[in-house]
C-alpha positions as CSV (number, residue, x, y, z in Angstrom):
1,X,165.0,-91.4,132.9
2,X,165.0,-88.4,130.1
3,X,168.2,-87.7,128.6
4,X,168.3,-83.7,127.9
5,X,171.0,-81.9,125.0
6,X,172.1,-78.7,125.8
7,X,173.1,-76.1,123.1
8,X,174.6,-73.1,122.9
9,X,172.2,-70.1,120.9
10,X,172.4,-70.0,117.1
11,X,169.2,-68.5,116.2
12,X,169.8,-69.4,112.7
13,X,170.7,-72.8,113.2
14,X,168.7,-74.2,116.4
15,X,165.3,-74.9,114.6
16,X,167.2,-77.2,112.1
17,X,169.6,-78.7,115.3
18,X,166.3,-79.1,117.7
19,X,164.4,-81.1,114.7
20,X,167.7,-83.5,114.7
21,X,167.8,-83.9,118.2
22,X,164.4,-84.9,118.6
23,X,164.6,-87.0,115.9
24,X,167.5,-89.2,117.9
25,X,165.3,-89.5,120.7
26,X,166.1,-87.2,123.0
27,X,163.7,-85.8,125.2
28,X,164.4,-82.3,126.0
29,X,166.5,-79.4,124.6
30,X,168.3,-77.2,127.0
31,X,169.0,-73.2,126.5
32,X,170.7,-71.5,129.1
33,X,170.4,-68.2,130.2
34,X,174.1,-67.0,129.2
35,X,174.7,-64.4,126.4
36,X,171.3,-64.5,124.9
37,X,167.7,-64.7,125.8
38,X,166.5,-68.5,126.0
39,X,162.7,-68.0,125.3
40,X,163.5,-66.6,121.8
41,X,165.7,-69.4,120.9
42,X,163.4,-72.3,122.7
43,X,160.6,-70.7,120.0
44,X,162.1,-71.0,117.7
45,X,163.0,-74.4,118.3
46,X,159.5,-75.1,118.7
47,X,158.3,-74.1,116.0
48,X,160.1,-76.8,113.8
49,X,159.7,-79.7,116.4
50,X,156.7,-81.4,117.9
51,X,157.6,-83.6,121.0
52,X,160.8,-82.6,122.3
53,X,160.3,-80.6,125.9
54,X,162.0,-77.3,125.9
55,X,163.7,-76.6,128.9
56,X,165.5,-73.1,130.0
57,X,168.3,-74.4,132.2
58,X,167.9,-72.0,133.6
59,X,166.3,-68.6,133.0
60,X,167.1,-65.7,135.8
61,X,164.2,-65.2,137.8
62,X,165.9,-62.6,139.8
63,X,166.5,-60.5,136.6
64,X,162.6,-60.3,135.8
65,X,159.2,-60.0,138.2
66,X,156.9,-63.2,138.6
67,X,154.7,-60.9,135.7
68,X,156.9,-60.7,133.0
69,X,158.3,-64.1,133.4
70,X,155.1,-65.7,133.7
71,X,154.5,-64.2,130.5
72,X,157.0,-65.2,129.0
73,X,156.8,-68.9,130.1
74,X,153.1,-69.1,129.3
75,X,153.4,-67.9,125.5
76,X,156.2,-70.6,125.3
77,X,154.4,-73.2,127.0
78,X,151.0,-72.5,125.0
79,X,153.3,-72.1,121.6
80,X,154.9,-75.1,122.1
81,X,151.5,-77.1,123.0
82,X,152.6,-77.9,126.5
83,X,156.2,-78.2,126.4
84,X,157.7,-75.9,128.4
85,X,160.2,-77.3,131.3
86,X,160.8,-73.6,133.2
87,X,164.1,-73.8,134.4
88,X,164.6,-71.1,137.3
89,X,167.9,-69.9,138.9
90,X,168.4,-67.0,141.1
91,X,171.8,-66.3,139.8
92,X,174.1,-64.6,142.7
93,X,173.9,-61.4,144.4
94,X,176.9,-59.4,142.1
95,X,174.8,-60.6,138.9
96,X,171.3,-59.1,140.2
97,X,172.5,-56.2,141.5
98,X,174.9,-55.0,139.0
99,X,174.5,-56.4,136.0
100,X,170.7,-56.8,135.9
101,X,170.3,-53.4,138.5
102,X,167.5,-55.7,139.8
103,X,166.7,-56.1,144.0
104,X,168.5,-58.7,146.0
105,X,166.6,-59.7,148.8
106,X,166.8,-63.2,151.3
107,X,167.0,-65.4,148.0
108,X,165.7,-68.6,149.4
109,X,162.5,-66.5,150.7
110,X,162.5,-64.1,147.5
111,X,162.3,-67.4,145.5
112,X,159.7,-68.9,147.5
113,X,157.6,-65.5,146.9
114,X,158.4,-65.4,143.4
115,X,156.8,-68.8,142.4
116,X,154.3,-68.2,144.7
117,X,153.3,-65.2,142.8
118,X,154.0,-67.0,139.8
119,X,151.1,-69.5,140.8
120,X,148.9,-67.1,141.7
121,X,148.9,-65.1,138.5
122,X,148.2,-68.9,137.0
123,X,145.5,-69.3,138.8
124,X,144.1,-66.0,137.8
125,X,144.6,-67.1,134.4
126,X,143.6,-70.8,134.1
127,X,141.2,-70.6,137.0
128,X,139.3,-67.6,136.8
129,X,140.9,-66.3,140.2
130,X,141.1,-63.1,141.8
131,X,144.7,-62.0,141.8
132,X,145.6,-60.7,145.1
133,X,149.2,-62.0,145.9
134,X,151.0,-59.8,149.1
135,X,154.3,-60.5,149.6
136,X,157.3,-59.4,151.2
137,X,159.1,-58.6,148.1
138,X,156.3,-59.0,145.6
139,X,152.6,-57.9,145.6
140,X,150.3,-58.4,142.5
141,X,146.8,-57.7,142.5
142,X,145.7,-56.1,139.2
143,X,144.6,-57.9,136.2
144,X,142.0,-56.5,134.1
145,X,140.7,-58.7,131.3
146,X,142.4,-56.7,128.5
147,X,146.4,-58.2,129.7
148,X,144.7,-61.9,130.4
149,X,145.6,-64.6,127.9
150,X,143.2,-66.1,125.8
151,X,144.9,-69.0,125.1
152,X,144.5,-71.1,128.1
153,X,143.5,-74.4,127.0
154,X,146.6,-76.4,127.3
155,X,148.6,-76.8,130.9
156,X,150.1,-74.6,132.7
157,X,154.1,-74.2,132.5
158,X,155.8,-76.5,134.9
159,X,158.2,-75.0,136.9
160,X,161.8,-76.6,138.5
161,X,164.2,-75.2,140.5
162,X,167.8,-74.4,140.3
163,X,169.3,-75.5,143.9
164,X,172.3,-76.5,145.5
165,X,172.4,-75.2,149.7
166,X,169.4,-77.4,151.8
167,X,167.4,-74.0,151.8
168,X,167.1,-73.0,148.2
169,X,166.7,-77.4,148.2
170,X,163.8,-77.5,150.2
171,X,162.0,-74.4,148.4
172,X,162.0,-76.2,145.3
173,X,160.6,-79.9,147.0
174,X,157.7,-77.5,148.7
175,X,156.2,-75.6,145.9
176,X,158.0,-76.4,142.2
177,X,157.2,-79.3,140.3
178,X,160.9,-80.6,139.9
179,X,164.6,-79.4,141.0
180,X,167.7,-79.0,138.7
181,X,170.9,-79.7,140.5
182,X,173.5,-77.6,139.8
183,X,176.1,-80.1,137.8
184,X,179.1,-78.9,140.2
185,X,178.0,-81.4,143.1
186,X,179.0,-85.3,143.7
187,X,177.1,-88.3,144.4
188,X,177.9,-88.4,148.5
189,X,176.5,-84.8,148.3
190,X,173.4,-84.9,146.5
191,X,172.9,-88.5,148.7
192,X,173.8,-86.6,151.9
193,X,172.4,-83.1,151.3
194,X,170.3,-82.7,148.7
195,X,167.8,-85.8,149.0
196,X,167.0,-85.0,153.2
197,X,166.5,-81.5,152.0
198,X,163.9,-82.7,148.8
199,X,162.3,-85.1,151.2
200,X,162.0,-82.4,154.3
201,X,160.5,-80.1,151.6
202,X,158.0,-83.2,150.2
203,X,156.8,-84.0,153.2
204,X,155.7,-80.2,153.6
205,X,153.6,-80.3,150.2
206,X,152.3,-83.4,150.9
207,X,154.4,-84.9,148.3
208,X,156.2,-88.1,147.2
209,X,159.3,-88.2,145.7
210,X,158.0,-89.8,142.4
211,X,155.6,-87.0,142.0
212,X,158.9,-84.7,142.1
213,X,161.8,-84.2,139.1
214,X,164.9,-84.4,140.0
215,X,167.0,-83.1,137.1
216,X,170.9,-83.7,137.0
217,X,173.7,-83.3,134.9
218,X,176.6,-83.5,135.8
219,X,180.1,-82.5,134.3
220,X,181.0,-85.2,131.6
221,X,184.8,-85.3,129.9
222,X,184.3,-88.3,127.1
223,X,184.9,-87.9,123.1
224,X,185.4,-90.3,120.2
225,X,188.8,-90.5,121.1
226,X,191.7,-90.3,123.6
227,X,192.8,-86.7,122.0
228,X,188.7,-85.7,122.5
229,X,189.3,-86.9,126.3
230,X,191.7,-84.7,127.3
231,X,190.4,-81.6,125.5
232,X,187.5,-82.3,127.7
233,X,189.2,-83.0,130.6
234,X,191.1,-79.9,130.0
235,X,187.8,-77.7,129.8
236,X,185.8,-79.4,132.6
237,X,189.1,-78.9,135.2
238,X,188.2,-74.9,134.2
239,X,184.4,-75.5,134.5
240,X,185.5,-76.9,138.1
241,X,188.0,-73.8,139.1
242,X,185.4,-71.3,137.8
243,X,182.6,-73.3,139.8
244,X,184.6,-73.5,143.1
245,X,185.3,-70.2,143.5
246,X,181.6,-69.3,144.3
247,X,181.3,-68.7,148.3
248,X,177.4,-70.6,148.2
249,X,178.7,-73.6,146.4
250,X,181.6,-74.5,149.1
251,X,179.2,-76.8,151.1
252,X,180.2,-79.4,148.0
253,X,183.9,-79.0,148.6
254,X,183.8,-79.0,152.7
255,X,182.1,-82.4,152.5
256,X,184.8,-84.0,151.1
257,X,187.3,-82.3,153.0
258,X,188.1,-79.9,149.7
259,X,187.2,-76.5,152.1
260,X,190.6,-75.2,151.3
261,X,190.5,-75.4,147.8
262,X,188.2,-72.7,147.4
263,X,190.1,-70.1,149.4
264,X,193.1,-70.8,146.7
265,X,190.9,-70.4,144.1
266,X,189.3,-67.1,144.9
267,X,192.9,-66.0,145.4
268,X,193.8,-67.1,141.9
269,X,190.8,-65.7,140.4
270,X,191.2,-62.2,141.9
271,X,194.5,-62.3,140.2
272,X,193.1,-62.8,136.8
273,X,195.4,-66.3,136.9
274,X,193.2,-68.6,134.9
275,X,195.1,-70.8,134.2
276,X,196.9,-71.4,137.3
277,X,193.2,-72.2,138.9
278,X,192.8,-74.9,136.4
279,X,196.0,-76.3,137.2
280,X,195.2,-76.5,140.8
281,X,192.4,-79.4,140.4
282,X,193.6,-82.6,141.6
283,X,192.5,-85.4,139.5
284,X,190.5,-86.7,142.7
285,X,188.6,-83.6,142.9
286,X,188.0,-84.0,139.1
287,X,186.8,-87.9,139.2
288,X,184.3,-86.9,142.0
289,X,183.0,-84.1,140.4
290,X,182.9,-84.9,137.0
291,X,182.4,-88.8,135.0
292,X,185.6,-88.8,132.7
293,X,186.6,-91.4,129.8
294,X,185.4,-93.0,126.8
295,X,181.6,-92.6,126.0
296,X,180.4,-96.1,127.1
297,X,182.2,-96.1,130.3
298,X,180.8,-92.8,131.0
299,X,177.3,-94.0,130.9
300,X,178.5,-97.0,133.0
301,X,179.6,-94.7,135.9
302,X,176.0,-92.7,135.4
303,X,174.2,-95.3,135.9
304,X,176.4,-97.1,139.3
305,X,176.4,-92.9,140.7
306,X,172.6,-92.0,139.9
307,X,170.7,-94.8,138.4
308,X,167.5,-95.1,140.1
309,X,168.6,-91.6,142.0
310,X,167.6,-88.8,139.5
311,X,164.9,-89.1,136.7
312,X,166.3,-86.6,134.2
313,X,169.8,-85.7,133.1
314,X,171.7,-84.6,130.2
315,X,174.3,-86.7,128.2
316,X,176.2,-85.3,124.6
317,X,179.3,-87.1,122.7
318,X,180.4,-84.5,120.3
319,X,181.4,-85.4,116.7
320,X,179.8,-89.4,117.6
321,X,177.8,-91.3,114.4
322,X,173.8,-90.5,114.7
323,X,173.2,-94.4,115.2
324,X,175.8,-95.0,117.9
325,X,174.2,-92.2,119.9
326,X,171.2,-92.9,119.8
327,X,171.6,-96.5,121.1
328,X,173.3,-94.9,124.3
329,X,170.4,-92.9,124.3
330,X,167.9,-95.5,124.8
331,X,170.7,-97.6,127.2
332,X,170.6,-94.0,129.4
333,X,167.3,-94.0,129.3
334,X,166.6,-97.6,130.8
């Protein structure tokens, strides 16, 4: 299994912090798309490492066109020398259409045409196609040789999905090369939804499940000591509130019976009563969604919930000795 870190964006700072991760082992770095770009900041990472995979978890498709993002994602990939994991999330419809000012269509179909056209222009530039991708949503069929990169020896960027609902799921198991799983889910949820959904979509492509990613994260309280604990309880309780009040991710709440939660939640939020939403997350709802307690017993319950389940997942202990990391690392890993 690879063990991801993920770091917030100091663009003065992550070169040095990507050369130190690598150099404890782990496999990939993630950037999300928040409050900054993540290609500029996974270049510059980089540029001062050699072997760590550089993944956006995730970049907004939604927010670009396949053109500019394959782009993007192919200077990155052909920088790097190949290491390029591209992380793609559609975001939700509010995000797109006001704050990007970008088209919201049918996301499970725009995705689908998205990577699609993403492929295509590959294949145009790898290959030596002809581009000529119709879509609903996206149709791009001009590339003259002048706006064709010439750097094209290395592979092309693999691309994995952000998904939670069984339609987004099953776009990512029939045409991306791996899926992230959104870290506010649960183990009876990804083993009752998600996995029929990725196998539905294998069989499709023609696939096997160990020729797919499956990339999962999930929401971690631990620190080096009880005081560390409950800060992150404290912080992953509000991770939870904030995550439960989006209408697409209920499905993870109704299957344990939780529907109701959300409706109290969106209440709450609309309110502006933060801290009241925290407050409402039972400790149940917090051990099934999240892995809380000290660091070792954290990787214990990672490995009963998802060991031989996922292949690739993130795991951090702030403030915790190089060594002692590292050698969770490696018992992660196995």
């Amino acid at each position: 299994m690879k063990v991801d870190a993920s770091t917030a964006v100091d663009l003065h700072r992550i070169g040095p912090q990507a050369a130190r991760l690598e150099a404890l082992g782990y496999d990939g770095l993630r950037v999300a798309e928040l409050n900054h770009d993540p290609f500029m900041a996974l270049a510059i990472a980089a540029g001062q490492t050699t072997k760590i995979e550089l993944v956006t978890s995730v970049a907004v498709a939604f927010a670009r066109n396949p053109m500019s993002m394959a782009v993007q994602a192919h200077d990155l990939n052909a920088f790097s020398g190949g290491r390029l994991v591209l992380g793609l999330g559609s975001q939700v419809k509010p995000h797109i259409e006001r704050r990007f000012s970008m088209p919201w269509h049918k996301a499970a179909r725009q995705m689908r045409e998205f990577i699609e056209a993403m492929k295509a222009i590959f294949d145009c530039w790898y290959e030596g196609e002809r581009l000529e991708y119709q879509g609903e949503y996206y149709q791009h069929t001009l590339m003259p040789a002048t706006f064709t990169p010439d750097n094209i020896e290395g592979p092309r960027p693999r691309i994995a999905l952000s998904a939670t609902g069984p339609l987004m799921t099953r776009v990512a198991a029939e045409i991306a090369d791996g899926m992230i799983m959104h870290p506010f889910s649960s183990e009876k949820y990804i083993r009752e939804v998600t996995l029929p959904a990725v196998e539905e979509g294998l069989r499709t492509s023609g696939r096997r499940l160990s020729e797919f990613e499956l990339d999962y994260a999930p929401l971690i309280a631990t620190g080096v000591d009880e005081e560390a604990v409950l800060r992150a309880v404290a912080n992953v309780r509000d991770r939870i509130a904030f995550y439960g009040c989006t209408v697409a991710y209920r499905p993870v709440l109704e299957i344990h019976g939780w529907g109701e939660l959300q409706d109290e939640l969106i209440s709450l939020n609309r309110q502006h009563r933060r801290d009241e939403m925290s407050r409402l997350i039972p400790d149940q709802v917090l051990e099934t969604l999240a892995i809380v307690g000290d660091p070792e017993s954290v990787i214990d319950e990672m490995l009963e919930r998802f060991g031989g389940l996922i292949n690739r997942t993130g795991f951090a202990v702030p403030n915790l000795d190089d060594d002692e990391l590292g050698s969770m690392l490696e018992r992660l890993r196995s």
